[in-house]
N, C-alpha and C positions, 0 to 999 in steps of 0.2 A: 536361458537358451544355451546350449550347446553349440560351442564354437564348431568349427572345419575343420580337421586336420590339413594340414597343408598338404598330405599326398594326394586327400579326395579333390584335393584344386585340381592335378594333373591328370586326374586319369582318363584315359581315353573311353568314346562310347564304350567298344567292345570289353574295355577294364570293369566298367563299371555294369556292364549288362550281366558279367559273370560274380558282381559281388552278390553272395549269400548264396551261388549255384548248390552249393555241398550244403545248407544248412536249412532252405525253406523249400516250401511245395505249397502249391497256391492252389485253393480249394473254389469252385467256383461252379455255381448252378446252371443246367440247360434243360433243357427239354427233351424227354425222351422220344422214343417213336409213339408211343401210345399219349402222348403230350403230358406222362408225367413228369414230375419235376423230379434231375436225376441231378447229381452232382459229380463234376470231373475233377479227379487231380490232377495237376500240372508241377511239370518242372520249373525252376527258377526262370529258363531260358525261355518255356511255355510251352515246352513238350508236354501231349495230352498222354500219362503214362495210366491210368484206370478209370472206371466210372463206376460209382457204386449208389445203392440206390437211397441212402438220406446224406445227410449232413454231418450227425453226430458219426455215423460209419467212414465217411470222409476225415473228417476229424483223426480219428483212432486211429486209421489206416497210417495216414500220414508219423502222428505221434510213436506209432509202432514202430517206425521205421526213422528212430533217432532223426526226424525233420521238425523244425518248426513251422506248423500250418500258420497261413495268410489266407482270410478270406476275400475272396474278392465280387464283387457284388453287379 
């Protein structure tokens, strides 16, 4: 197991809500209007910044844009 750093003891919610804002993008399925199955990217914070229409294009999108995708389910 991977200890704690002691700064992650201190950090405040809003410290830690912004850790990985610059480094991930959260990939995360919804439903479209015609009820298919669309996928939105989101920011670290969960700003809904595109929707594209699979998964693997979510993927790339994100990857293209020097992020590391998180899917979230």
């Amino acid at each position: 197991m991977t200890p704690i750093s002691p700064l992650m003891r201190h950090m405040s919610a809003r410290e830690f809500a912004l850790l990985g804002m610059e480094a991930l993008a959260y990939v995360k399925p919804k439903q479209g209007d015609d009820n298919a199955v669309i996928f939105a990217i989101h920011t670290a914070d969960g700003n809904e910044v595109a929707v594209v229409a699979n998964r693997d294009l979510a993927l790339a999108t994100v990857r293209q844009n020097d992020l590391i995708p998180v899917s979230v389910h």
